[in-house]
N, C-alpha and C positions, 0 to 999 in steps of 0.2 A: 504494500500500500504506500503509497507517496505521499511527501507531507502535505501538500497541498488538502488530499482525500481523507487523511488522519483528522486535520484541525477542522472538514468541515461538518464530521461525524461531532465535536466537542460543542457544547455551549461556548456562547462569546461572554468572559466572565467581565472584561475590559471594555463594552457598550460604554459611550457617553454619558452621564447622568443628562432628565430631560429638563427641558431649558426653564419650565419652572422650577425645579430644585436648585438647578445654578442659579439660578436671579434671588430667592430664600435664602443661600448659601452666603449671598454677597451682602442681602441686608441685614443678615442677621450679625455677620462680622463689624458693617458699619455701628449696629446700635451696642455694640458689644461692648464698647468704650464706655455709654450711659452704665449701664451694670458694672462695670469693673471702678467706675469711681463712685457710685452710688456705695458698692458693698466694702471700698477705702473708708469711707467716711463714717458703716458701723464699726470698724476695726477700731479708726480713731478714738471714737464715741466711748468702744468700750474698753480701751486702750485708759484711756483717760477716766473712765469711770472705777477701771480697780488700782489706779495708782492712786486716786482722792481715800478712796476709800482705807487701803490699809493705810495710806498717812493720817486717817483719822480715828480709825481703830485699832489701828499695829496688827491689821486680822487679811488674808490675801486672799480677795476673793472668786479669782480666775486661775485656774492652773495651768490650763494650755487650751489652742484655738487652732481650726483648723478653717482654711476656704476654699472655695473653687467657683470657675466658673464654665457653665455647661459650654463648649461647644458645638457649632451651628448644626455639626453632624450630629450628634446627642441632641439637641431639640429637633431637628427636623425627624430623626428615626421615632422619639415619643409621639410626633402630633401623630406619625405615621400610627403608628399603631394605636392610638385614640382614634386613629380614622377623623381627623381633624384637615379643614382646610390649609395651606402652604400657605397664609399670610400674615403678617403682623400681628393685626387688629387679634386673628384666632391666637395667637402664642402669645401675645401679654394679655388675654380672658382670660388663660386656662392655664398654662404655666405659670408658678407662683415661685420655681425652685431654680430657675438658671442661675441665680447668683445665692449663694450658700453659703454659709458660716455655722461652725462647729462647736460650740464652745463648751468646755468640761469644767467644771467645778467639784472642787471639793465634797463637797455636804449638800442634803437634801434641799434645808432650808435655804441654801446660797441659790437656786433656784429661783425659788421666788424672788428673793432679795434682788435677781439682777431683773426680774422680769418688774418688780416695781420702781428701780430705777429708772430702767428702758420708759417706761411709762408716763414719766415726769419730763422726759426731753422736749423740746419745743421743738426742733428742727427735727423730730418721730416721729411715726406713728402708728399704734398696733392699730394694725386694719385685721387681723385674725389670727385666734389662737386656736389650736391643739394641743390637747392634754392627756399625753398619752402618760405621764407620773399618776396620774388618779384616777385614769379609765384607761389601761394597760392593752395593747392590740391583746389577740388570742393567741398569740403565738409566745408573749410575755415583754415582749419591746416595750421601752417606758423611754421616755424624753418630754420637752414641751417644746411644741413648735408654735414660733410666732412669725406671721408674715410682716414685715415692716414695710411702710410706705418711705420712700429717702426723699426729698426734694434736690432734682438736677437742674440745673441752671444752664441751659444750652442755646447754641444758636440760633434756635428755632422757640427761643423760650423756653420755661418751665416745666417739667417735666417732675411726675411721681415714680419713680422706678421702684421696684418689691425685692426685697432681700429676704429669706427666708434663714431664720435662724434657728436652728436645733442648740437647746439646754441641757447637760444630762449631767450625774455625776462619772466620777472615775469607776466607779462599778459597772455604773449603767451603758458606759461604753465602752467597758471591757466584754461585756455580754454579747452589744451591737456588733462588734467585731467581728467577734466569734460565729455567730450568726449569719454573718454576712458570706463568711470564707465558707460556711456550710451551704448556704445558697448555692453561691457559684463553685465553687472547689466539684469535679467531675469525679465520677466512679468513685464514689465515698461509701464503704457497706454499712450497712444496716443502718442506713441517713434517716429511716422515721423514726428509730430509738433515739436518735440522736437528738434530733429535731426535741422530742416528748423528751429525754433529759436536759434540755437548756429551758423549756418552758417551763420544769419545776425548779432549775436554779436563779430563774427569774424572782420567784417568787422568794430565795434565799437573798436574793440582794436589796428586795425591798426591808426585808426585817435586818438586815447588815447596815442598810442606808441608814434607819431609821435608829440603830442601837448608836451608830457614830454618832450622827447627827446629837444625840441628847450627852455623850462623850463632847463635844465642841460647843453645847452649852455651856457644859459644865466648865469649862476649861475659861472660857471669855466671861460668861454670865459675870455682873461687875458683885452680885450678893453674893452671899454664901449659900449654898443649896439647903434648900429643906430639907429636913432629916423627918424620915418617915417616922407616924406613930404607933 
């Protein structure tokens, strides 16, 4: 058989993408910049919210962060499979997560504590929360998602661009991890035991969170602890 005969027996894997996806492809890199300083300016925010804070309490309220921003290939493959239109207007309705921040804390209550901070910003604004710490998926996943509104200031005007920020503790992202690599990780045996073992040590990390957390009372709290009767 000759090559010519060989490669016209094969699929063409190397096809063009079609000229809607290119043209998606190129606005979604143009507005890519809005998102990439939108999700600078939660960094700062909360860059600057745990350094006020331990100079006020000698207490650190952010351990580590992580960010990202989706790629035009990664939103266009999502809307695809939502079976969503290729345009703008549909990807900022319906994507809330192309620009993403990580943040892990310490302790339970450090949680809330930054989702009340966040709250009080004037240049903020929670437009929607998730609470997955008090109503846990089924699978045992716990975090707080809040979508942020940012104000961008562009050449076109004003703009409200959404960062989506995930809260968890160090437990709770040690869990998500894990989970995560079980997801995607291929030929893994007996993955529904597995699966149904991290759902029950979900459940160990909520009474872990909860034992520390009243340990970090104790430790800060400025009275002396009641002493039981």
């Amino acid at each position: 058989m000759s090559k010519t005969e060989s490669q016209a027996d094969e699929p063409d894997v190397l096809l063009p993408a079609q000229p809607e996806l290119l043209q998606a492809v190129d606005q979604l890199r143009a507005y890519s910049l809005r998102y990439e300083v939108a999700m600078k300016l939660v960094l700062d925010k909360l860059d600057y919210i745990s350094r006020e804070y331990e100079l006020r309490y000698g207490y650190a309220l952010i351990d580590s962060k992580q960010s990202r921003i989706k790629s035009p290939e990664s939103i266009i493959g999502k809307m695809q499979r939502k079976q969503l239109p290729l345009t703008l207007e549909a990807v900022f309705n319906n994507l809330h997560d192309i620009a993403g921040i990580r943040l892990i804390v310490r302790f339970l209550s450090d949680v809330k504590t930054v989702e009340d901070l966040l709250a009080t910003q004037a240049d903020l604004k929670v437009l929607k929360v998730k609470d997955y710490i008090n109503h846990p998926k089924a699978n045992g996943y716990q975090s707080l998602h809040l979508i942020l509104g940012v104000p961008i200031y562009t050449v076109d005007g004003p703009n409200i661009i959404e960062v989506e920020l995930q809260i968890r503790t160090i437990a709770m992202n040690f869990w998500a991890s894990l989970e995560h690599e079980l997801n995607y990780k291929k030929n893994v045996p007996n993955q529904a035991a597995l699966r149904h073992s991290l759902t029950e040590k979900a459940h160990l990390i909520t009474q872990l969170d909860q034992e520390m957390d009243d340990i970090k009372e104790r430790m800060y709290d400025q009275q002396p602890p009641k002493r039981a009767r």
